[in-house]
LOLOKE-242129 format. One record per atom (N, C-alpha, C): z, y, x. Coordinates in steps of 0.2 Angstrom, whole numbers, padded with zeros to 4 digits, always signed. Each point is the difference from the previous one (the first is absolute). Layout:
! LOLOKE-242129
ZYX ...
//
This chain:
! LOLOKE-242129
+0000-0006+0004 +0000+0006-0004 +0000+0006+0004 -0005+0005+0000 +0002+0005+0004 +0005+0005-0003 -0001+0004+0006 +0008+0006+0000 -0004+0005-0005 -0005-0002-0003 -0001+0009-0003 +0001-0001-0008 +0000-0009-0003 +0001+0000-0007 +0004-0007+0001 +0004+0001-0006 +0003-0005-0003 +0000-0003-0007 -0003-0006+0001 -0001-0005-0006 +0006+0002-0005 +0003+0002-0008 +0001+0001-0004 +0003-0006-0002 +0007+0001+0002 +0005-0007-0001 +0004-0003+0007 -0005+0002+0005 +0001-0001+0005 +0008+0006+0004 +0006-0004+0004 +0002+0002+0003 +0000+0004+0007 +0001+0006+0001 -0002+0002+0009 +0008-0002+0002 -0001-0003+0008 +0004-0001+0003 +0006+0006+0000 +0004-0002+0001 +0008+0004+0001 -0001+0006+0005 -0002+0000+0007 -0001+0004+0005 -0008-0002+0003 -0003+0006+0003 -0007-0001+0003 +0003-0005+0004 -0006-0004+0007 +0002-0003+0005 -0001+0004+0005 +0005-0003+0006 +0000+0005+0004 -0007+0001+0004 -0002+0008+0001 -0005+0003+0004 -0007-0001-0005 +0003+0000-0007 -0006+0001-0007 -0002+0006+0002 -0006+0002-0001 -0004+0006+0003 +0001+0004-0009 -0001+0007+0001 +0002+0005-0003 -0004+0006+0002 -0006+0000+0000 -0004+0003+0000 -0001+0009-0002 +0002-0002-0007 +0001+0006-0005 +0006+0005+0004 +0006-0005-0001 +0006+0004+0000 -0002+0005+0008 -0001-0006+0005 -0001+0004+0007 -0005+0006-0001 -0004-0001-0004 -0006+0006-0002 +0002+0007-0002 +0005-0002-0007 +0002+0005+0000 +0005+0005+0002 +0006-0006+0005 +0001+0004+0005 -0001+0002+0002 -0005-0001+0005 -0004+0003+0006 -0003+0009-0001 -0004+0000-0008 -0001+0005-0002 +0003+0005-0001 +0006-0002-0002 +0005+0006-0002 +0003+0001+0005 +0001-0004+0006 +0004+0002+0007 -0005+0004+0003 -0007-0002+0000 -0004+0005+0004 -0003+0005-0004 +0002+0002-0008 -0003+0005-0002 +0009+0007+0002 +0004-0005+0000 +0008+0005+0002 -0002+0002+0006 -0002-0004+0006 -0003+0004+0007 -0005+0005+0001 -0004-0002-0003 -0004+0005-0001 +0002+0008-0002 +0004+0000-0007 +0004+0006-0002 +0005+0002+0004 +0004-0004+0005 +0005+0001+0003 -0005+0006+0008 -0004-0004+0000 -0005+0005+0006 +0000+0007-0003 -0003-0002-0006 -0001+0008-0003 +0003+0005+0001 +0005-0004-0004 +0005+0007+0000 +0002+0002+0006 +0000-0005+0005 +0002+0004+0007 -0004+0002+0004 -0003+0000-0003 -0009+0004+0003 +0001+0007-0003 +0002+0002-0006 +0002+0005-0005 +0004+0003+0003 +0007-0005-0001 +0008+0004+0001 +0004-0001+0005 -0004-0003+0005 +0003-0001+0006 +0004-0007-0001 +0006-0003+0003 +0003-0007+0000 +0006+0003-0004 -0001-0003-0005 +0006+0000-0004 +0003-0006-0002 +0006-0001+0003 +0003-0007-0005 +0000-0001-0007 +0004+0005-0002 +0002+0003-0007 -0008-0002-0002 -0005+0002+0000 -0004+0002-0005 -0004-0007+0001 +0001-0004+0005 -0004-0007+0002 +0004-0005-0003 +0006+0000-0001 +0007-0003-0002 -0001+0000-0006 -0002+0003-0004 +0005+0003-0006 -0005+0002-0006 -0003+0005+0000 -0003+0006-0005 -0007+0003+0005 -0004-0004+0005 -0006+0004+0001 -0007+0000-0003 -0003+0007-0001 -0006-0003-0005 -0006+0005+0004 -0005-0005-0002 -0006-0002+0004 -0006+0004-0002 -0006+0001+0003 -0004+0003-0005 -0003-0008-0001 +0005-0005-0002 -0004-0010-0002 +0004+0003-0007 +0005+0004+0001 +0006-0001-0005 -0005+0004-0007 -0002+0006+0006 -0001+0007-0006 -0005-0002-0005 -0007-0005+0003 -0003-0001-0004 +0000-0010-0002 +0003-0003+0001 +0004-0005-0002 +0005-0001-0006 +0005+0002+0001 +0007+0000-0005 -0003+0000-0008 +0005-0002-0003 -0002+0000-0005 +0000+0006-0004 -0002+0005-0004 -0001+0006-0002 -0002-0002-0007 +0004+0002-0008 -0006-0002-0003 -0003+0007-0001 +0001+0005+0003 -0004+0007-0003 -0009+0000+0006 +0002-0005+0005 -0006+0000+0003 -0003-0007-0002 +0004-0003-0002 -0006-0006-0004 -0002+0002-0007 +0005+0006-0002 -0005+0003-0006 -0007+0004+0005 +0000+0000+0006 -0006+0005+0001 -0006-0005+0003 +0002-0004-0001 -0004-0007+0001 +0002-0003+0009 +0003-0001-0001 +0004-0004+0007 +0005-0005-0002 -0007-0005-0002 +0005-0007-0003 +0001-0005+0005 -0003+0001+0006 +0001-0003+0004 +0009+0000+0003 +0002+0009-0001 +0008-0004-0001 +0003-0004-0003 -0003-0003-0003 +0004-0005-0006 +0002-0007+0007 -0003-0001+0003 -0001-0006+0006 +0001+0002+0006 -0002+0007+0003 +0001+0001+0005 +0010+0000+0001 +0003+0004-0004 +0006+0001+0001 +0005-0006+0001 -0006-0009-0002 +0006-0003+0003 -0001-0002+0006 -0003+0004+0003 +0003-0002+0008 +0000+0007+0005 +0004+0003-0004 +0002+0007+0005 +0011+0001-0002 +0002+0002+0005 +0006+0000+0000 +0002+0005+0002 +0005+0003-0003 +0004+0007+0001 +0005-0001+0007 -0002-0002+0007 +0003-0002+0004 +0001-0008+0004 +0001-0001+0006 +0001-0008+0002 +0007-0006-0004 +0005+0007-0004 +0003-0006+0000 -0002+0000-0008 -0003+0003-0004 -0002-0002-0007 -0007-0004+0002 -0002+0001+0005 -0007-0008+0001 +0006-0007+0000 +0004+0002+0006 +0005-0007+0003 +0005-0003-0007 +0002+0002-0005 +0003+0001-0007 -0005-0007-0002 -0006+0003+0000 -0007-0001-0004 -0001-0008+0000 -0002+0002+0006 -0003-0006+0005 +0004-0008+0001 +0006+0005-0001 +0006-0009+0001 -0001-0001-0007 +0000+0002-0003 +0000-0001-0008 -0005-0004-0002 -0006+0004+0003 -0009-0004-0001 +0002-0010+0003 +0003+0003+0007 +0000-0008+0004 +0002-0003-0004 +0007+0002-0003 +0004-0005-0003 -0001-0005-0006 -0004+0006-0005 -0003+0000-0006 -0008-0007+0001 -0002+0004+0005 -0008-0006+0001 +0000-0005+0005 +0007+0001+0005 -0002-0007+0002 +0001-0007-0005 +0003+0000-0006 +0000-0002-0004 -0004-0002-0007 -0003+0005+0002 -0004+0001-0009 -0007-0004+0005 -0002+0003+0003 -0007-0001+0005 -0002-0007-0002 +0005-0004+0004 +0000-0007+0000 +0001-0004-0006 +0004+0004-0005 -0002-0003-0007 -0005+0001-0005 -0002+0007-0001 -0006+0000-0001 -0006+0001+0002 -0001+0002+0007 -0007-0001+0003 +0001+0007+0003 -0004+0002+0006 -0003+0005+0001 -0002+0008-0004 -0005-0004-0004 -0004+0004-0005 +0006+0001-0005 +0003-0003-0004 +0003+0002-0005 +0006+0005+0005 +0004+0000+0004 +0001+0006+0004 -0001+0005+0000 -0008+0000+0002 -0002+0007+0001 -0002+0001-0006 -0002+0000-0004 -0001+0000-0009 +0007+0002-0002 +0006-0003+0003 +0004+0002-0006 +0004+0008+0003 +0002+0001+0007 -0002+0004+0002 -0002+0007+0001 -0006-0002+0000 -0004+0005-0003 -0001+0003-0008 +0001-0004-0003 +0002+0000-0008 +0007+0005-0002 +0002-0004+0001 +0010+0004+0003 -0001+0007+0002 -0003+0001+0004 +0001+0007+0005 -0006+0004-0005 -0003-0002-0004 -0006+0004-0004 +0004+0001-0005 +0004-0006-0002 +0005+0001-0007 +0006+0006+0000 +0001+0000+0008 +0006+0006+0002 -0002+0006-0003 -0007+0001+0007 +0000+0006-0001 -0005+0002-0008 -0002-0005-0005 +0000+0004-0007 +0007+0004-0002 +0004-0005+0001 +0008-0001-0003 +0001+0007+0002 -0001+0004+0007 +0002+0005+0003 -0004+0005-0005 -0009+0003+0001 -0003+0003-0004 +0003-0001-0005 +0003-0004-0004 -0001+0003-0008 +0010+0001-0002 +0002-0001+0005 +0008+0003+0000 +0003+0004+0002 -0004+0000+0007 +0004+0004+0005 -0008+0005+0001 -0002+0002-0004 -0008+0004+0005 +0002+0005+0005 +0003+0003+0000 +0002+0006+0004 +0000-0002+0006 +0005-0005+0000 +0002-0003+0008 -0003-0004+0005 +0001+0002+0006 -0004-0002+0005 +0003-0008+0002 -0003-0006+0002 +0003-0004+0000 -0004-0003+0006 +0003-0006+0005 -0005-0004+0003 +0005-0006+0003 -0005-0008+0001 +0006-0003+0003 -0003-0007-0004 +0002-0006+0004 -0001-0008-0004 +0005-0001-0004 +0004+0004-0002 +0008-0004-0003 -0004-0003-0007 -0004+0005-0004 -0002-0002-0006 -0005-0006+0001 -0002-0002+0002 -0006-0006+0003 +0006-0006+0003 +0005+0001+0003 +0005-0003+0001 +0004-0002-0004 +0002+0002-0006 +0004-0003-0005 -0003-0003-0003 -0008+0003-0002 -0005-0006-0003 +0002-0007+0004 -0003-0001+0007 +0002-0006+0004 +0005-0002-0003 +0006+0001+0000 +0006-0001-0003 +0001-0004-0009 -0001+0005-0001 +0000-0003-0008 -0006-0005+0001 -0006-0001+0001 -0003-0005+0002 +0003-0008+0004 +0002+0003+0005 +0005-0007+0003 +0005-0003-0007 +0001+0004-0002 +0008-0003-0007 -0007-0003-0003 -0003+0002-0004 -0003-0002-0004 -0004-0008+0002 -0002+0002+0004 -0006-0006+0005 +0008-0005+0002 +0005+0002+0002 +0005-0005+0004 +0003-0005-0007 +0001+0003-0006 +0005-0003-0007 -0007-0006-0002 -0007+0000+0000 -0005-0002-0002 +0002-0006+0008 +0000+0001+0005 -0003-0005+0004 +0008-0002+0005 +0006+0003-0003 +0007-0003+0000 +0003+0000+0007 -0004+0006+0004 +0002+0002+0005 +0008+0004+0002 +0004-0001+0005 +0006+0004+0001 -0003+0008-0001 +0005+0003-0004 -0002+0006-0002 +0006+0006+0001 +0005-0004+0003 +0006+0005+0000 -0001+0006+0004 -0004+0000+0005 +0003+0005+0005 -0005+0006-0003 -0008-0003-0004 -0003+0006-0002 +0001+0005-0007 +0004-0005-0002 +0005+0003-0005 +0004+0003+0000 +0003-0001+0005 +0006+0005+0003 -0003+0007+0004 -0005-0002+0003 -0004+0007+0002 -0004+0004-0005 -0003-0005-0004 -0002+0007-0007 +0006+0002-0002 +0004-0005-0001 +0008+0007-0004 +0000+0003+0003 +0002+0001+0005 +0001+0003+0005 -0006+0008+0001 -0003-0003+0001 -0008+0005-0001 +0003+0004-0008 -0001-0003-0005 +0000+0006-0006 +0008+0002+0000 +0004-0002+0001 +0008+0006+0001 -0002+0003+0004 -0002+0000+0007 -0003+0006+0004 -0003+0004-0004 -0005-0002-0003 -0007+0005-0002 +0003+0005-0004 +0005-0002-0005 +0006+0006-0003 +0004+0004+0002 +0002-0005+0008 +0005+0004+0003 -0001+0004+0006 -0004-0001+0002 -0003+0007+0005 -0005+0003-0002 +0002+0006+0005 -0008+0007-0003 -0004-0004+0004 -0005+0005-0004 -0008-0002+0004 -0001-0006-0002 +0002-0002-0004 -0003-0006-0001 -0004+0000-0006 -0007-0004-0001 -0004+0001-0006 +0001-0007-0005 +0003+0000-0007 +0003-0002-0004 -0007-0002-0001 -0004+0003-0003 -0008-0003-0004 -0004-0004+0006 +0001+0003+0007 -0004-0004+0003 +0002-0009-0001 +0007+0001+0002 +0001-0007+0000 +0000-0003-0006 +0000+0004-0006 +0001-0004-0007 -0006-0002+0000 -0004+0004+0000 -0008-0002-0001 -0001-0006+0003 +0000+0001+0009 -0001-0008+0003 +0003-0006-0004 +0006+0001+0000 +0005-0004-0001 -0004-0005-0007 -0001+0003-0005 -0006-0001-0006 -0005-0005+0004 -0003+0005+0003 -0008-0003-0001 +0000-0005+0006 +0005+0000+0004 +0002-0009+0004 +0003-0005-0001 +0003+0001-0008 -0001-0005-0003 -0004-0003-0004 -0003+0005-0002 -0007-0001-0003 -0004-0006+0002 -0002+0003+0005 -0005-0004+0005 +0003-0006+0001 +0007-0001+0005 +0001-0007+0001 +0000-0004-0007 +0003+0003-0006 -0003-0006-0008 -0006-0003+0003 -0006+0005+0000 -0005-0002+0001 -0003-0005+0003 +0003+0003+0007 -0001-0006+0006 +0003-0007-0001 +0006-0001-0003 +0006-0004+0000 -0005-0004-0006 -0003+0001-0005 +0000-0008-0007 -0009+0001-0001 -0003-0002-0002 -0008-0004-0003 -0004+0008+0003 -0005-0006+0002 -0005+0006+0003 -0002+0003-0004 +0000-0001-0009 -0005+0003-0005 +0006+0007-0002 +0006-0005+0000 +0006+0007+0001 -0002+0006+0002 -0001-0003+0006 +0001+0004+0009 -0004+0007-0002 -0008-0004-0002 -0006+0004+0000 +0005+0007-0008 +0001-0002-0006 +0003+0004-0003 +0005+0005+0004 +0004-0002+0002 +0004+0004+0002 -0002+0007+0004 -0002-0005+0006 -0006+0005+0004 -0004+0005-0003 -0004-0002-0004 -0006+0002-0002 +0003+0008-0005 +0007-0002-0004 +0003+0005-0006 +0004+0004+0007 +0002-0001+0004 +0003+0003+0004 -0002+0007+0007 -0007-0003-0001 -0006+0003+0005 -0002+0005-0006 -0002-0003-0006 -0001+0007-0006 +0005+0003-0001 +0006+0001-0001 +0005+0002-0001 +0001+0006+0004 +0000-0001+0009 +0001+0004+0003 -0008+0005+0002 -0006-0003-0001 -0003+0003+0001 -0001+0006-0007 +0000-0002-0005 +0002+0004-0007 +0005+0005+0002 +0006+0000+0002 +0004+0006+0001 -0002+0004+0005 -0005-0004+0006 -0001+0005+0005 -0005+0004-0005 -0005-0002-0003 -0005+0004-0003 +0002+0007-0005 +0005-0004-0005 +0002+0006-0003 +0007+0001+0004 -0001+0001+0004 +0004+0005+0005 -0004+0007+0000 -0006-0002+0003 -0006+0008-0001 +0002+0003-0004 +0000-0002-0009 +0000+0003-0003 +0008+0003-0005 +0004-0005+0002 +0007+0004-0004 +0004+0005+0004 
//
């Protein structure tokens, strides 16, 4: 049976085997460590070496036309909706991120495939930042966390269907939405929305490929329908 689908009824093993390859997860860290380097230049190209700013709060001309905005995806720049999940308000809100992404995918990868990974993901981080546009328009936002919860509520979901040890992901989503209440700066819609739409997906991935195809299919329409009437409300 290969790593990308799973027969419908069929169990996944408890833990990958050791030195199972992880393609995605490596990928998509890789990207968001080298698109933070990248901005980390920047700005000390701009403002000189700043710890504080590299640390913490620096923003990039990756950020300025990156981040999520929804008054400039009202100006037609929907490409924020995707780009923003791989820009970070500093190294240690990438390092947050990224332990979180490792944690969340070296798991999910190996139960549901690759591709369902990068699908769900990407679905998640698209789910955020609608969640963001239609609640928060004003605010400026950037960062995986919302595509990382997805991950997350997707491992529960994919783990209760294929009887996988589930405790410690569940203790870091708690963990994740008490925070998201309890500290500033943190985006409530982003995460809500990922959170949604990555368990969405894993339903999908998780039971009958005719399922799968529905879910997918009302899900891809869903969000593409709000981006469109986005233009217009």
């Amino acid at each position: 049976m290969s790593n990308d689908q799973l027969t419908p009824g069929t169990t996944a093993p408890q833990a990958a085997p050791p030195g199972a390859r992880r393609p995605v997860m490596t990928a998509l860290i890789a990207v968001n460590v080298l698109v933070a380097i990248a901005a980390s230049v920047m700005i000390t190209i701009a403002d000189g070496f700043d710890p504080g700013l590299i640390l913490l709060d620096g923003v990039s001309p990756l950020h300025e036309r990156g981040e999520m905005s929804g008054k400039a995806v009202d100006g037609g720049e929907y490409w924020r909706l995707f780009t923003t999940l791989f820009l970070h308000y500093g190294l240690l809100h990438l390092l947050a991120n990224m332990v979180l992404l490792w944690l969340a995918a070296r798991r999910l990868e190996p139960a549901l495939g690759s591709v369902p990974l990068l699908v769900t993901y990407v679905l998640s981080g698209f789910g955020a930042s609608l969640a963001v546009y239609y609640t928060a328009h004003d605010s400026l936002t950037a960062g995986a966390s919302g595509a990382v919860f997805g991950l997350f509520s997707a491992l529960l979901v994919a783990g209760l269907k294929q009887r996988l040890d589930l405790w410690l992901p569940a203790v870091l989503l708690a963990f994740g939405v008490v925070t998201t209440f309890l500290l500033p700066g943190m985006s409530v819609a982003a995460h809500a929305g990922g959170l949604l739409v990555g368990a969405v997906a894993a339903l999908a991935y998780t039971y009958a490929a005719s399922l799968r195809t529905v879910i997918l299919t009302a899900t891809a329409v869903i969000l593409v329908v709000l981006t469109v009437a986005a233009r217009f409300l």
